[in-house]
C-alpha angles and dihedrals in degrees: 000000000000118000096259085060095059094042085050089046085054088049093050085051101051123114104226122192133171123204115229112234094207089057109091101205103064088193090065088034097073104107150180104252088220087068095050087051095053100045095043095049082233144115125225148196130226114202136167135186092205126119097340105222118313097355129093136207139192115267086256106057088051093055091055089044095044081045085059098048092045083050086061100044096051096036078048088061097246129151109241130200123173119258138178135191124200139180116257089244087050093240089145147009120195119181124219140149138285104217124206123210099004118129124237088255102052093047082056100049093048090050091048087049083057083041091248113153107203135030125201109233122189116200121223082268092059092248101150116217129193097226120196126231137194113265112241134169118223 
């Protein structure tokens, strides 16, 4: 298996959760994105701008590009909601973003802009899908 396998592999496995901003207890609000697409009636994407496929930055160097990314969805006009994906082992956990109302093809142009090379993206039935992107340097 080539290294971008196995770093897909990692991405199938991830755990990937969003915080509901409406819900007032952050500690309840943390979600599976599937249950917020189904109840919505609505797909989603998940993006991050963190360590971008085998590199790996400081902590932070991720905030300020995670900060950046943050800057183009909402100047985009997205509705953002916090996500995080983490390992099952709970190696890592690398925030990102749940986007509303972004297609499939624009979440993956804006992760390929941060040289990311997947997305999650979550359909109005809640099915998660690891969706490729171009891969693209800054």
């Amino acid at each position: 298996m080539n290294d971008r396998k196995q770093l897909f592999a990692l991405y199938e496995a991830g755990i990937v959760a969003a915080l509901d901003p409406e819900v007032l207890d952050p500690d309840a609000a943390w979600s599976d994105p599937a249950l917020f697409c189904v109840l919505r009636h609505e797909p989603c994407a998940v993006i991050t701008a963190c360590n971008p496929g085998f590199i790996e930055y400081s902590s932070e160097v991720n905030e300020q590009r995670n900060e950046q990314l943050r800057t183009r969805l909402v100047l985009s006009g997205y509705a953002i909601w916090q996500a995080l994906n983490t390992a099952p082992d709970g190696s890592f956990a690398e925030p990102g973003f749940l986007v509303w109302g972004i297609t499939q093809e624009r979440a993956c142009e804006l992760a390929a802009a941060f040289a990311q090379f997947a997305i999650y993206w979550y359909d109005d039935t809640g099915d998660r899908s690891v969706i490729g992107c171009d891969y693209a340097v800054e």
